[in-house]
LOTI-419507 format. One record per residue (C-alpha): residue in three letters; y, x, z. Coordinates in steps of 0.1 Angstrom, whole numbers, padded with zeros to 4 digits, always signed. Each point is the difference from the previous one (the first is absolute). Layout:
<nodes>
ALAYXZ;...
</nodes>
This chain:
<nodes>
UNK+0129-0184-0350;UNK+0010+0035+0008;UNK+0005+0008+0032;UNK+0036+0013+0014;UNK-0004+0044+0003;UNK-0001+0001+0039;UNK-0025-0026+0006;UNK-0021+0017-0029;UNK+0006+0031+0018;UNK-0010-0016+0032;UNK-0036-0018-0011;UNK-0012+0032-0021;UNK+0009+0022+0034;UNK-0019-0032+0022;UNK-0029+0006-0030;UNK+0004+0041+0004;UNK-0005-0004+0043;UNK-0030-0028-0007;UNK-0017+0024-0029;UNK+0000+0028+0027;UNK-0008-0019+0032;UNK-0032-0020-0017;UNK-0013+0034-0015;UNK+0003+0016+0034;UNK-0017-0033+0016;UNK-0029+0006-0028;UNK-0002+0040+0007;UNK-0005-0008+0040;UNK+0004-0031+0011;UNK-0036-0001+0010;UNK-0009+0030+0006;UNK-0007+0012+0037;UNK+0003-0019+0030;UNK+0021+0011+0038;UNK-0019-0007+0031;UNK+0036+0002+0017;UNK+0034-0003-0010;UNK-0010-0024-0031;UNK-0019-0020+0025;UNK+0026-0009+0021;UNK+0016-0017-0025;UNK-0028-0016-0014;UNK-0016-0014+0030;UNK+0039-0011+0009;UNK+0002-0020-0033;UNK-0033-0013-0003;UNK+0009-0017+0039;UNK+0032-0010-0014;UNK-0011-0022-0031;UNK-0027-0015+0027;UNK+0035-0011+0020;UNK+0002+0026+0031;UNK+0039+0018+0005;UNK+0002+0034-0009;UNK+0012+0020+0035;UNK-0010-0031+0022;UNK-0036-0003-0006;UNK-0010+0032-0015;UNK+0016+0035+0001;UNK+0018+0001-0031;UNK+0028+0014-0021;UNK+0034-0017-0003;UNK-0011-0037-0011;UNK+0018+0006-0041;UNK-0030+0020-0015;UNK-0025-0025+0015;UNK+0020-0028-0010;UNK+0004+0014-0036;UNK-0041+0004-0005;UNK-0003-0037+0013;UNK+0024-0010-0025;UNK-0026+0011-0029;UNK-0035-0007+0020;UNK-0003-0034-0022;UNK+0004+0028-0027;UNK-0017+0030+0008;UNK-0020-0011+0029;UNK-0003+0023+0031;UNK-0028+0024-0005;UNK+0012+0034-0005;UNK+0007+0001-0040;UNK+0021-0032+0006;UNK+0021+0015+0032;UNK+0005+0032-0022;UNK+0011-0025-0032;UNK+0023-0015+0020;UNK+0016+0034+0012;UNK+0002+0006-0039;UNK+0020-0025-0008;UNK+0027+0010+0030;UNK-0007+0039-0017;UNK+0008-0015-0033;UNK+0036-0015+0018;UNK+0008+0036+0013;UNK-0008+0014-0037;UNK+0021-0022-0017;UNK+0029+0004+0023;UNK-0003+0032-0003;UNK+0001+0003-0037;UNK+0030-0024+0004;UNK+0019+0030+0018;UNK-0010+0029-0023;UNK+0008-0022-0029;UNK+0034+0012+0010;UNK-0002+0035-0005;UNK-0031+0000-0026;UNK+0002-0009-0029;UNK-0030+0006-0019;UNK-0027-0019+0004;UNK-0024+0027+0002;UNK+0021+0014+0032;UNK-0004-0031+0019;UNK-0035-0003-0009;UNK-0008+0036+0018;UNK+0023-0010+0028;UNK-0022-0031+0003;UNK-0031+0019-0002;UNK+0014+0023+0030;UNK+0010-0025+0019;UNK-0033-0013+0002;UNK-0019+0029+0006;UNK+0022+0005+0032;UNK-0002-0038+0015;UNK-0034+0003+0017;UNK-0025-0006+0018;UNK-0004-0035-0016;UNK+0006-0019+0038;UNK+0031+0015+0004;UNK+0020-0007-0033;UNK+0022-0026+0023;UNK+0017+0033+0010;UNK+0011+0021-0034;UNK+0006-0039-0013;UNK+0023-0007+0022;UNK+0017+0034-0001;UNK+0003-0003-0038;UNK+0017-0037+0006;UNK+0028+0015+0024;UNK+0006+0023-0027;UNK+0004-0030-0024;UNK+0020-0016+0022;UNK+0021+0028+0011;UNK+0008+0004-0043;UNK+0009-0035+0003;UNK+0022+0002+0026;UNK+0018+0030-0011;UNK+0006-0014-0035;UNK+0020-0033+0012;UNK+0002+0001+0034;UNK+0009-0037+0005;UNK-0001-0021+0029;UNK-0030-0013-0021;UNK-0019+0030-0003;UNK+0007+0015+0038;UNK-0015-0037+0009;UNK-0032+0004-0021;UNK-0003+0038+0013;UNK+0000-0017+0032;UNK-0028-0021-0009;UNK-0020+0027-0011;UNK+0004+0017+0033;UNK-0017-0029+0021;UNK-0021-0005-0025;UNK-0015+0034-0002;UNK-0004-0001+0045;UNK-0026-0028-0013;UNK-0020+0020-0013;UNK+0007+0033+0022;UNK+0026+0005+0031;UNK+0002+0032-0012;UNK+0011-0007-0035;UNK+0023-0022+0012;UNK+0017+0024+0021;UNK+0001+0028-0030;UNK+0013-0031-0020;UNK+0027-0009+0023;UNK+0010+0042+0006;UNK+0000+0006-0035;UNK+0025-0034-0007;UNK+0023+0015+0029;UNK-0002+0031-0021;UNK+0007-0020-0034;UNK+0028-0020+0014;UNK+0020+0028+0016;UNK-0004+0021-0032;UNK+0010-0030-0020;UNK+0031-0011+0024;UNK+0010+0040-0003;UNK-0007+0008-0036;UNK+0003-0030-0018;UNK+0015-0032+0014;UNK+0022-0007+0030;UNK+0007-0031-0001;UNK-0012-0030+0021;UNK-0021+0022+0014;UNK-0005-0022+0031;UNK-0010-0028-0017;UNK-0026+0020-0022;UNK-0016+0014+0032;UNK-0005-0038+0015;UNK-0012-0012-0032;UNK-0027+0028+0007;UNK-0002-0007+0032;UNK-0008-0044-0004;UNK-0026+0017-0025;UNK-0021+0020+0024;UNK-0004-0035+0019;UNK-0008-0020-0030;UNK-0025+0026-0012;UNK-0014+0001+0036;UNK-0007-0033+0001;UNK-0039-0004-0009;UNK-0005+0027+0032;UNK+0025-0025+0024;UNK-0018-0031-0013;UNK-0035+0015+0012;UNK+0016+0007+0033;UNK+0012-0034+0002;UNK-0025-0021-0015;UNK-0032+0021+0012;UNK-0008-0002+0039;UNK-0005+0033+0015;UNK+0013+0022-0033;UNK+0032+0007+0012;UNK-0012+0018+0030;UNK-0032+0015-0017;UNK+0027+0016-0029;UNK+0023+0011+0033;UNK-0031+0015+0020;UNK-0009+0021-0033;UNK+0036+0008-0001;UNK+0000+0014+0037;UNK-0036+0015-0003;UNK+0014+0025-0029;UNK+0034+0007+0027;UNK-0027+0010+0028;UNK-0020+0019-0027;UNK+0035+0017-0014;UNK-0017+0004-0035;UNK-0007-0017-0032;UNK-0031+0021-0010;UNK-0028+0027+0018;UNK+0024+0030-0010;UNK-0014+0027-0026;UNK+0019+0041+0003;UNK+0022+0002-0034;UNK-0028+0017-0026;UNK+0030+0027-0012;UNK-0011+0022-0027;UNK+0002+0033+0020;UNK-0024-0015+0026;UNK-0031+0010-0018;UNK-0018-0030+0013;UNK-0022-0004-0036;UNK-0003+0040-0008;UNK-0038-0006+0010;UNK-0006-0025-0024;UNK-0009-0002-0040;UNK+0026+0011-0027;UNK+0003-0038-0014;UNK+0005-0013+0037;UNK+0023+0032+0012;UNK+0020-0007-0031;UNK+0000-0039+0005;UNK+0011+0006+0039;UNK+0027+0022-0012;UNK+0017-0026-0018;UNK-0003-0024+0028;UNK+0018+0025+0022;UNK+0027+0013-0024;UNK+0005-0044-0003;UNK+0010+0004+0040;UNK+0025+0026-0008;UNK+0015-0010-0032;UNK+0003-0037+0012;UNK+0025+0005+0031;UNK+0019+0030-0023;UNK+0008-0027-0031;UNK+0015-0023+0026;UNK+0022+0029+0013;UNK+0010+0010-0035;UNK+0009-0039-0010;UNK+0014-0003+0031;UNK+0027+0028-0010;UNK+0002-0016-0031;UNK+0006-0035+0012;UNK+0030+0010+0019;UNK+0016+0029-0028;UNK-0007-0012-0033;UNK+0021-0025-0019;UNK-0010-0032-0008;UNK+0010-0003-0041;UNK-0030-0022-0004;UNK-0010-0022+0028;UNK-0028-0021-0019;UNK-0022+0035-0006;UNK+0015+0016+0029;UNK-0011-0027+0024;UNK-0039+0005-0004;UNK+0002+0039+0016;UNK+0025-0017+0028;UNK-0025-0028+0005;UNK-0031+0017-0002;UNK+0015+0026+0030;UNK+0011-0027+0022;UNK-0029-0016+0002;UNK-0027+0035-0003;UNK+0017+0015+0029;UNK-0014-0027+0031;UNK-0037+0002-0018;UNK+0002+0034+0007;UNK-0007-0013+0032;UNK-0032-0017-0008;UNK-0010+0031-0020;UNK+0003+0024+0035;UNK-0013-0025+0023;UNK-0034+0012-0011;UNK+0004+0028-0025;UNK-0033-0008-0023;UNK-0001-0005-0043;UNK+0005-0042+0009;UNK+0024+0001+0024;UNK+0023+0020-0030;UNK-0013-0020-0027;UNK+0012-0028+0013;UNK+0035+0013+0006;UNK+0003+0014-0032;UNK+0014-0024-0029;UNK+0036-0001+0014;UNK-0005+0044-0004;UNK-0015-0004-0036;UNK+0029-0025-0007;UNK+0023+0022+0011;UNK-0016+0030-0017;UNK+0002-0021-0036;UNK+0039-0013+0007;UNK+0013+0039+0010;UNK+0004+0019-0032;UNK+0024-0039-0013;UNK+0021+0002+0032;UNK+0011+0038-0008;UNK+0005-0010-0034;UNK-0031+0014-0016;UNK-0011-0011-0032;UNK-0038-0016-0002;UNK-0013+0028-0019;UNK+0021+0028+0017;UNK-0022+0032+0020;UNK+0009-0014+0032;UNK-0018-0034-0007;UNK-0032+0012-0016;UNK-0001+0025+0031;UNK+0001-0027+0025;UNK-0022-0025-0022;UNK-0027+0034-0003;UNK+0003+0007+0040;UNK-0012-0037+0006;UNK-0027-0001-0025;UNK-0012+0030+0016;UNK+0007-0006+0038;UNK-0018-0034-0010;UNK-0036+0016-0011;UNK-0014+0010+0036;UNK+0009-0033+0020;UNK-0021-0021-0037;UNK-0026+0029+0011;UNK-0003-0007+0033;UNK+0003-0036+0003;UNK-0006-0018-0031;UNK-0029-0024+0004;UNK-0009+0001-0037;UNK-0003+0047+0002;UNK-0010-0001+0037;UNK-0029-0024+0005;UNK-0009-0005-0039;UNK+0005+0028-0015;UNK-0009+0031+0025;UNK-0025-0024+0021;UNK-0026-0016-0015;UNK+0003-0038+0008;UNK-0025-0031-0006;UNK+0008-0037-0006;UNK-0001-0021+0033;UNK+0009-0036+0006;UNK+0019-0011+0033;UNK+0007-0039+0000;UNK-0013-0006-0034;UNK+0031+0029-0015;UNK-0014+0032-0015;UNK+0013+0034+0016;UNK-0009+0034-0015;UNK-0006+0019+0036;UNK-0019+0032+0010;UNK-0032+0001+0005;UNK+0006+0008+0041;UNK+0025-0032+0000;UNK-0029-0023-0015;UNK-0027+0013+0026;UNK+0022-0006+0030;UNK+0009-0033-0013;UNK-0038-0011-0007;UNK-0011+0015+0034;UNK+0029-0022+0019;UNK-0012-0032-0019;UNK-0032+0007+0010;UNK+0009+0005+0037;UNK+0014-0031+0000;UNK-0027-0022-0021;UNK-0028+0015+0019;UNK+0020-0001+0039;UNK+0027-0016+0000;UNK+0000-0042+0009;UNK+0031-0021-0020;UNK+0007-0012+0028;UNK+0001+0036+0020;UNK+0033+0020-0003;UNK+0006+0033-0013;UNK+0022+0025+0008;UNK+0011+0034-0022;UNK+0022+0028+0014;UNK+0021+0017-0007;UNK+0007+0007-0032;UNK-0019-0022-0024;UNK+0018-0037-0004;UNK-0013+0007-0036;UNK-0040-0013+0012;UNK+0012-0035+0015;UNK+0007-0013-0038;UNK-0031+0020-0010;UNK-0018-0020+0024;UNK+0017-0031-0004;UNK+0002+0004+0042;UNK+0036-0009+0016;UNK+0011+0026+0028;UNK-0008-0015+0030;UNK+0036+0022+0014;UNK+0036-0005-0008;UNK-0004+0034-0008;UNK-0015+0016-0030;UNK+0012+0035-0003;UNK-0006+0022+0030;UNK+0029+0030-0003;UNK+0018+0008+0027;UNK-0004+0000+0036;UNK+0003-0033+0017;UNK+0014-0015+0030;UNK-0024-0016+0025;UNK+0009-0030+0001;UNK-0001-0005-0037;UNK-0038+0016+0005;UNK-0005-0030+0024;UNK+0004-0022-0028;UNK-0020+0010-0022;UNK-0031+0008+0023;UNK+0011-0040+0008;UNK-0004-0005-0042;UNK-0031+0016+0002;UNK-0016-0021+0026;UNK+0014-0033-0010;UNK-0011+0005-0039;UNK-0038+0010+0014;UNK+0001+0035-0012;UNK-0039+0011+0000;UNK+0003+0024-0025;UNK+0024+0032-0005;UNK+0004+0027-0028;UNK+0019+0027+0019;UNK+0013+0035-0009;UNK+0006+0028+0016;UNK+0022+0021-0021;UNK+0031+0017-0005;UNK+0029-0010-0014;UNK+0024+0030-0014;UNK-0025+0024+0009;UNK+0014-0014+0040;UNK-0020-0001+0030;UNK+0025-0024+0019;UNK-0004-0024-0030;UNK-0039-0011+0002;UNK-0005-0033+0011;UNK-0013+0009+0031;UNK+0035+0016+0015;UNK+0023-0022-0019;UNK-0019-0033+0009;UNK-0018+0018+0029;UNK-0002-0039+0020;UNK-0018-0020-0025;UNK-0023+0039-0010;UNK-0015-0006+0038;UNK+0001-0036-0002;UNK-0023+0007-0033;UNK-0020+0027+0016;UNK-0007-0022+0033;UNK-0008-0032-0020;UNK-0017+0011-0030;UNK-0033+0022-0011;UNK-0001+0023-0030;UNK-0024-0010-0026;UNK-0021+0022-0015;UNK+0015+0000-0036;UNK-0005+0020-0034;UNK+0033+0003-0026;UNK+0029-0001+0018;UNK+0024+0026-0006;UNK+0001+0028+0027;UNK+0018-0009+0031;UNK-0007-0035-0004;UNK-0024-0021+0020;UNK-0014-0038-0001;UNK+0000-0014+0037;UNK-0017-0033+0011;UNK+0013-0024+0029;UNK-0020+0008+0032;UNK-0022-0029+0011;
</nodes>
């Protein structure tokens, strides 16, 4: 039976995003391992498929990504390989989607392939894929909506909005700005009518989509005020992220360092000026040029609606993540701009813009990419953690074997251990649960939320600490010992050092006082 063109066009672009996502799963999936960022979700999921509430009972991300990983643990399991599997499959859901949009302004398969392969070598690191996913679904949706906007469609866009604060309260907030934006462009550039009823249709489906987050705050004692007391703790704080100065290109921050790494930088920066400047330029565009050919034209109108807010996330802390993770809706819109003026696929203008991405694309795949970082420039060595086999440096697999051994020659089961601050990564390596709500030690911290966890500490018989002394950013103010500056004398009057060999520098191993 042959299949109907558009749903033979949709499964071979469905086989196109899962040819590229399991090929970049092979090239890196196990390669390296984060004693940080990655660890804070791992630790998170790993306590979520054992049956304890994200934000509640563990510091956490928005409960969605946890949820997600749960939701292929019978699959995958929840050692590291399996958490990062079951981000792939929610990468493989942002490819498709993605190829779904360009689809509309590409139409050689060969195009979409390298606009699939870019896309993925901008949505990293591997933990934080929930963010360009998401980004490129609002796109998606945005194409959607802009195609028919129906009563329909504004409701499903609605959806999408509550459904993305799931899995981030910030992406649901760039969601919802960049359907306000969508729906004013489409009551002022393409449809007037009913225009009320199309904004409460989008309106009833924020609530419907937000209902997994109101069902935990009504079925689950005490996460309804946990998720408000986060909410209020980032208010008092009055930021998102610990704040990085915008790397510009005329700063000369990387003239010091190697020509591969000074040339890799300089793309990074140029991305922080050429990002805002396209969404300037399609702004002018949205609002002067005709709309002759709304299908194509909608992906460029889409793609800036949404790109604009993740600017936000990409300033908030001005690093290669931070603007990889903002940067689909950009590349989208990069793809869709030579269609909307009118430009033919193989005109100058096209091949310019398709060129400049290829190339401002080669320092970030430089820089970050697992597979050229820690494989290819660093020499790495097979290692198991929890039965999964990791290809990790040499210095990684020491510092793990020196922790085990810590704990197999000193540590009791039934004695607690505590890590701080910036390593939520060792718990799972250790198979140890954090014996404090809080697992990631960042920003400085109110006293009475220091009383708890010195109350944590003492309740889960904490005999044995691994505690650091370092810098974060390079930032005095930011070592555990001023930002946490309670529980550091609470540590220093309670516990002894131990005498200790292999921990890196900064680091010490302190036992309970008897």
């Amino acid at each position: 039976m042959k299949l109907p063109v558009l749903e033979r066009e949709v499964l071979l672009t469905f086989l196109l995003a899962l040819g590229l996502v399991s090929v970049n799963f092979w090239l890196q999936g196990r390669v390296g391992i984060n004693f940080s960022d990655e660890g804070f979700l791992w630790y998170g999921a790993a306590q979520t498929v054992a049956g304890q509430v994200p934000v509640r009972d563990f510091q956490s991300y928005d409960p969605g990504r946890y949820y997600w990983i749960d939701l292929w643990s019978p699959v995958f399991g929840t050692g590291l390989v399996g958490v990062r599997l079951a981000v792939a499959v929610f990468h493989l859901g942002g490819v498709f989607l993605g190829l779904l949009v360009v689809r509309q302004v590409v139409s050689s398969w060969w195009g979409r392939g390298i606009v699939g392969i870019l896309l993925i070598a901008w949505m990293f690191p591997y933990y934080k894929i929930f963010e360009s996913t998401i980004a490129i679904a609002a796109v998606y949706v945005g194409v959607c909506l802009l195609e028919c906007p129906s009563r329909r469609r504004h409701f499903l866009a609605g959806v999408f909005v509550g459904g993305a604060t799931f899995f981030g309260r910030n992406l649901g907030l760039y969601s919802f700005l960049a359907g306000v934006l969508l729906i004013a462009f489409s009551h002022l550039r393409i449809q007037r009518e009913a225009a009320l009823s199309r904004l409460g249709a989008w309106g009833l489906g924020i609530g419907v989509g937000s209902l997994p987050l109101l069902l935990m705050a009504l079925v689950l004692p005490g996460f309804a005020q946990a998720f408000l007391e986060s909410v209020l703790w980032l208010v008092q704080l009055g930021a998102t992220n610990l704040p990085l100065p915008v790397p510009w290109p005329w700063s000369g921050r990387h003239q010091n360092y190697v020509a591969g790494d000074r040339l890799a930088f300089l793309m990074v920066e140029v991305g922080f000026v050429v990002v805002p400047l396209f969404f300037l330029i399609a702004g002018y565009l949205l609002v002067r040029y005709p709309l002759v050919d709304r299908q194509r034209q909608s992906v460029l109108v889409a793609s800036a609606c949404v790109g604009v807010w993740y600017l936000q996330h990409a300033f908030s802390r001005a690093d290669l993540a931070h603007l990889a993770q903002s940067l689909p809706p950009f590349l989208l819109g990069v793809v869709a701009l030579p269609t909307f003026v009118g430009a033919r696929e193989n005109s100058w203008l096209n091949r310019l813009l398709f060129g400049g991405l290829v190339v401002l694309t080669i320092g970030p795949v430089y820089l970050a990419s697992s597979f050229v970082r820690v494989c290819y420039l660093t020499p790495c060595v097979p290692y198991e953690v929890q039965g999964e086999r990791l290809w990790i440096r040499p210095a990684e697999r020491d510092l793990i074997e020196r922790l085990r051994r810590i704990v197999l020659e000193r540590v009791q089961p039934a004695e607690g251990i505590f890590i701080a601050p910036h390593w939520p990564t060792v718990y799972r390596v250790l198979q140890r649960p954090s014996p404090t709500w809080q697992i990631y030690f960042l920003f400085p911290e109110r006293l009475d939320r220091q009383e708890a966890i010195i109350a944590d500490l003492q309740k889960n018989n904490v005999r044995w600490v691994i505690l650091g002394d370092v810098t974060l950013d390079r930032r005095e103010d930011l070592r555990f010992r001023h930002t946490h500056s309670f529980v550091w004398l609470f540590l220093m009057r309670n516990f002894t050092p131990v005498e200790i060999t292999g921990l890196p520098s900064g680091y010490q191993l302190l036992r309970k006082k008897d």
